[in-house]
C-alpha positions as CSV (number, residue, x, y, z in Angstrom):
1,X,75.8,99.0,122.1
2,X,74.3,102.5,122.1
3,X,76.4,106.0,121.9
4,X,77.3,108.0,125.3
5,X,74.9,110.9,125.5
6,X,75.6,113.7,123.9
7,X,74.2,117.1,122.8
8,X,73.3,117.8,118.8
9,X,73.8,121.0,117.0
10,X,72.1,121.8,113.6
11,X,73.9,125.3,112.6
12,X,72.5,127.1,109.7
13,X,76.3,128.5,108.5
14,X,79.7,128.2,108.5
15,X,80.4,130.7,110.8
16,X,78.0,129.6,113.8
17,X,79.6,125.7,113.3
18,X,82.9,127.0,113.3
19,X,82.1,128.9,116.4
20,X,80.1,125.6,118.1
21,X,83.3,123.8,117.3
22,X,85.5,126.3,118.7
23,X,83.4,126.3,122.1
24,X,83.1,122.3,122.5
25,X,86.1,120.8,121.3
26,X,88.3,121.1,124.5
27,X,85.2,118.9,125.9
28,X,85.6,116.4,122.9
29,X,83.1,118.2,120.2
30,X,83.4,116.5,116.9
31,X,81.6,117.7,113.7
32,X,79.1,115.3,111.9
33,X,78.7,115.2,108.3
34,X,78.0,111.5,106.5
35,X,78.6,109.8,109.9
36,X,79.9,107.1,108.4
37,X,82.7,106.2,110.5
38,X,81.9,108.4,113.5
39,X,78.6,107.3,114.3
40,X,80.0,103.4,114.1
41,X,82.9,104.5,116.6
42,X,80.4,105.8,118.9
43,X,78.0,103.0,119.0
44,X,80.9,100.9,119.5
45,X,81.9,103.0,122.5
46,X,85.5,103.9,121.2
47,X,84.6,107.3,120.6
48,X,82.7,109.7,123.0
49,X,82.0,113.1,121.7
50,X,80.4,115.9,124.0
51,X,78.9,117.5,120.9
52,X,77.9,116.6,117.7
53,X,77.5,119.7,115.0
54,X,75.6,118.1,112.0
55,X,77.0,120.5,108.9
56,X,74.7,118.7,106.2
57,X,71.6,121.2,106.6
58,X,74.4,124.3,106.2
59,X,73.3,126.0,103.1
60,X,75.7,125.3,99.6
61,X,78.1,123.5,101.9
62,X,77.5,120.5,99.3
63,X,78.3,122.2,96.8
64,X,80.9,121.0,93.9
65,X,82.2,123.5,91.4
66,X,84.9,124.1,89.1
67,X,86.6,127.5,89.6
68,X,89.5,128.9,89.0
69,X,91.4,125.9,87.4
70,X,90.0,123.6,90.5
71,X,87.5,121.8,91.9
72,X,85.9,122.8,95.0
73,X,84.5,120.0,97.1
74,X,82.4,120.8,99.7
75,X,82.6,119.6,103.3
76,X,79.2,117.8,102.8
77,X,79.8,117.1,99.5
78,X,79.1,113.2,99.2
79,X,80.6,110.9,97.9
80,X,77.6,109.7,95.8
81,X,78.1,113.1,93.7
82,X,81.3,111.7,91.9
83,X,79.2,108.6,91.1
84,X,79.3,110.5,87.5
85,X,81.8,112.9,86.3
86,X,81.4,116.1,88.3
87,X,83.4,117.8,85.1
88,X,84.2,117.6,81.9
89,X,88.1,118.0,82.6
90,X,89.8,114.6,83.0
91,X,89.7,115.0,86.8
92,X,85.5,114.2,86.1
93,X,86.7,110.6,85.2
94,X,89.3,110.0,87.2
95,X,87.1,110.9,90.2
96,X,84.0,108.8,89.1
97,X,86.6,106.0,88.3
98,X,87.8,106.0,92.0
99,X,84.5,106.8,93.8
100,X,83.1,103.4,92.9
101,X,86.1,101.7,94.5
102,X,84.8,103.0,98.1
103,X,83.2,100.4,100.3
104,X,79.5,100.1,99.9
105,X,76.2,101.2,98.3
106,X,75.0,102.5,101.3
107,X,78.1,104.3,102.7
108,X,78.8,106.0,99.2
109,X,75.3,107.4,99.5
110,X,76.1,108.8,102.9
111,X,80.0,109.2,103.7
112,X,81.6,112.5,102.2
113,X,85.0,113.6,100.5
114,X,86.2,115.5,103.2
115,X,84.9,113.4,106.1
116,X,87.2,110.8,104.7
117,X,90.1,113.3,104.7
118,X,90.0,114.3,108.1
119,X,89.6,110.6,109.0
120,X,92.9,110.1,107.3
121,X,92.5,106.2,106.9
122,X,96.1,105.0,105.0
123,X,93.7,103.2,103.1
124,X,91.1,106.0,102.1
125,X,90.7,106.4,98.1
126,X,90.1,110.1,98.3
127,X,93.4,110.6,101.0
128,X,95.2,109.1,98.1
129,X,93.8,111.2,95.4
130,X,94.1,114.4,97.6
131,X,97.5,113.8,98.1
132,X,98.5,112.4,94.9
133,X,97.0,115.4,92.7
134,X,98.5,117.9,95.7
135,X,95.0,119.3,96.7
136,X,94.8,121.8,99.4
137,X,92.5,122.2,102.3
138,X,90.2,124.7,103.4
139,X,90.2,125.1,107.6
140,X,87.9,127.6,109.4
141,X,88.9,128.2,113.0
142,X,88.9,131.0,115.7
143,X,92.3,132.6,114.3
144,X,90.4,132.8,110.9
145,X,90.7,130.7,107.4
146,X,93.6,128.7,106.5
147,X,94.8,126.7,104.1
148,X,96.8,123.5,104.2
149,X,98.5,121.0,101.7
150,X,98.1,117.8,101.1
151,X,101.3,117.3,101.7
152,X,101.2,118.5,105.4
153,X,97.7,117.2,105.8
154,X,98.6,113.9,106.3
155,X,100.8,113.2,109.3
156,X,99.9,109.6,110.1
157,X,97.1,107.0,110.4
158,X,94.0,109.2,111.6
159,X,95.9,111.9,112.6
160,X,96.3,115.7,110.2
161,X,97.0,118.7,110.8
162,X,93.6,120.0,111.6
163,X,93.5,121.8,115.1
164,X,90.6,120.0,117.2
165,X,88.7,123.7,117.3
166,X,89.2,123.7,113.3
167,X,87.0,122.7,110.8
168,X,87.2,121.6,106.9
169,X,85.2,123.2,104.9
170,X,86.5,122.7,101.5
171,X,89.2,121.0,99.2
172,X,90.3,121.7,96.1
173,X,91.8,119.6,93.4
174,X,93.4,121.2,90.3
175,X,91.9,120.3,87.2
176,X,94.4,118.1,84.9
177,X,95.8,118.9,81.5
178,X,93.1,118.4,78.9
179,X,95.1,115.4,77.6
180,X,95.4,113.7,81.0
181,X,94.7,109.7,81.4
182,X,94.3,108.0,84.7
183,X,94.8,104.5,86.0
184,X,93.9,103.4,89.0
185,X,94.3,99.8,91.0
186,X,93.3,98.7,94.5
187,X,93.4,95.0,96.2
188,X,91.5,94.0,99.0
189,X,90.3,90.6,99.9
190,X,86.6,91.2,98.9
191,X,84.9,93.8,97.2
192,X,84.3,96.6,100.0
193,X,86.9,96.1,102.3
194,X,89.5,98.0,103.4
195,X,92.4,98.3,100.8
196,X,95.6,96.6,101.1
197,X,97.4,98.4,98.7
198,X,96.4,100.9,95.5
199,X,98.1,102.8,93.5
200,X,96.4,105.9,91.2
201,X,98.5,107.2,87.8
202,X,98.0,110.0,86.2
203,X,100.3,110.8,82.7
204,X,99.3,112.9,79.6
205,X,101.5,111.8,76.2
206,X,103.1,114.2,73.8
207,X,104.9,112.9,70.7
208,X,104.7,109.2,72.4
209,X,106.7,110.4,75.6
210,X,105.2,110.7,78.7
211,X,104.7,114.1,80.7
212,X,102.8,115.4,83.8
213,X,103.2,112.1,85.4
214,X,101.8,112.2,88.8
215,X,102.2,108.8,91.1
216,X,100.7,108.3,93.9
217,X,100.3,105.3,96.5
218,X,98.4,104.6,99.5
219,X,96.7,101.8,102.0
220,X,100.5,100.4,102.5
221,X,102.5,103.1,104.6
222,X,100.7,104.8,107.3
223,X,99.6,107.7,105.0
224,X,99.3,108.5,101.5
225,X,101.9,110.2,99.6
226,X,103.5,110.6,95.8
227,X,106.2,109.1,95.0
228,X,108.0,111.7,93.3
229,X,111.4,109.9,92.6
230,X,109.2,107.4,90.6
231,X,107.4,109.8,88.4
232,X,111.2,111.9,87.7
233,X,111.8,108.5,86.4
234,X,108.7,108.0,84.0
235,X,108.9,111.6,83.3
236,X,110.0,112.0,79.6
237,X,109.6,108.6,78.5
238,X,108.1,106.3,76.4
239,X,105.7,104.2,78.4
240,X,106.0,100.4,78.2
241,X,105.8,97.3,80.8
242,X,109.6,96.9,81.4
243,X,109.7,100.9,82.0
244,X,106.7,100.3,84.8
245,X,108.3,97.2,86.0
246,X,111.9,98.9,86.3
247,X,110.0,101.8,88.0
248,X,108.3,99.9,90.5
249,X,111.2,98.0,91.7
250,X,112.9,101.2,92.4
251,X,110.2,102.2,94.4
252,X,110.5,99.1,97.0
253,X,113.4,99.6,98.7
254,X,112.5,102.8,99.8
255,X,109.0,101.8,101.5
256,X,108.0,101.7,105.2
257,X,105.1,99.2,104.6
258,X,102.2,98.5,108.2
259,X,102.1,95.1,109.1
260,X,99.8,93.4,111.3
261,X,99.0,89.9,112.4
262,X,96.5,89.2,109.2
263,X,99.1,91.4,106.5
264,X,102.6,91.2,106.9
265,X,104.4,94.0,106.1
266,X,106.7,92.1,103.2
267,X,103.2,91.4,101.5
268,X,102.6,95.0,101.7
269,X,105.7,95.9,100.2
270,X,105.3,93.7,97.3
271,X,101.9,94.2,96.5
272,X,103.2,98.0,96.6
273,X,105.0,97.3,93.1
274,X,101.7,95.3,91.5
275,X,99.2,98.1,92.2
276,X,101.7,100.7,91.0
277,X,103.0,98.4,87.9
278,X,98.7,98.3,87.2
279,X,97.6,101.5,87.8
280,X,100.5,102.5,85.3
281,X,99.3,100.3,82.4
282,X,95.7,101.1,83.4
283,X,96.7,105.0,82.6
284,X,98.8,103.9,79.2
């Protein structure tokens, strides 16, 4: 199938595609940076954008750089670029680690970081790092900049809390403690496909006890999140596979798993307590 017609923009700033969003998006206008789940949508008819505003030839707006104790991604900032670490901070590795989890060759040459965070996929590897490492989003609209946590950002499958006349331009990640280690563990059911459940870790030691846990889990609710009660438990701790079983378990009950006809929601729930149970030893 082809896309319905619609008209292309090419701004040259951040100012004149905020203001082409602004104008077009009560008619549907949709920015376009990697494309690589719009453009799909469109040939497949389930999406019909007025306008299109391609941000990719907006100067620096690819830009990655560590400022500030963060990272600032760019909103056409691919996610090719983490391919090797971006930093010398842990975060570098972490992010390299995760970026060649993400579907395909072709789509990690073309897709970007924050494309996949305002498509807010449950089972998007960046949504999960964003929200499990608390980064915060940078929205440029007609009342002005704003700023957004992850932890407001996500508010269901495909759905945030960007405004439709509102677009990201950045997000920043805090760099990690210099002693930081990271596991990370996602199933699917063949290399490339959506993930059923994953699970990213994120612990430094001191003195054999764990600290600075951070636990995050996504691809099994309908948006990422931390799981804060699970990291108060690790917190302090000496890290072993009873302690990562015990902490897993605890996590379960408390889960509001998707289902569908292919993935029943039970499987979800216990494949929740695997990919935690690895990412933990992955990290330790």
């Amino acid at each position: 199938m082809k896309p319905a017609p619609f008209t292309l923009h090419r701004p040259r700033s951040v100012a004149e595609a905020a203001a082409l969003l602004a104008a077009t998006a009560e008619e549907g206008g949709l920015i376009l940076a990697g494309g690589q789940t719009l453009t799909p949508m469109m040939a497949l008819r389930v999406a019909f954008p007025s306008d299109l505003i391609d941000i990719t030839a907006i100067p620096g707006l690819d830009r990655i750089e560590e400022a500030g104790g963060a990272l600032r991604i760019g909103a056409a900032a691919r996610h090719a670029a983490f391919r090797r670490p971006v930093t010398a901070n842990p975060l570098g590795a972490l992010l390299a680690d995760v970026c060649r989890h993400i579907a395909h060759l072709p789509i990690r040459e073309r897709g970007t970081f924050c494309g996949s965070l305002c498509h807010a996929d449950p089972a998007s590897e960046w949504c999960l790092v964003a929200a499990t490492l608390d980064a915060t989003l940078h929205l440029e609209g007609p009342e002005g900049p704003r700023e957004v946590a992850a932890a407001d950002w996500f508010e269901g499958p495909m759905t945030t809390a960007r405004a439709p006349e509102e677009m990201l331009t950045a997000a920043t990640l805090p760099l990690l403690p210099s002693a930081a280690r990271h596991g990370f563990y996602e199933f699917n059911r063949r290399a490339g496909d959506f993930a059923l459940g994953m699970a990213l870790a994120v612990v430094s030691l001191e003195d054999g006890l764990m600290k600075d846990v951070r636990l995050g889990l996504g691809a099994v609710e309908d948006r990422p999140r931390r799981l804060t009660e699970a990291e108060a438990m690790l917190e302090g701790r000496a890290p072993s596979e009873s302690l990562f079983a015990e902490v897993a378990e605890a996590v379960l009950p408390a889960l509001d798993p998707m289902g569908d006809p292919a993935t029943p929601a039970d499987y979800r729930r216990d494949l929740a307590g695997t990919a935690i149970r690895r990412a933990l030893a992955a990290a330790l």
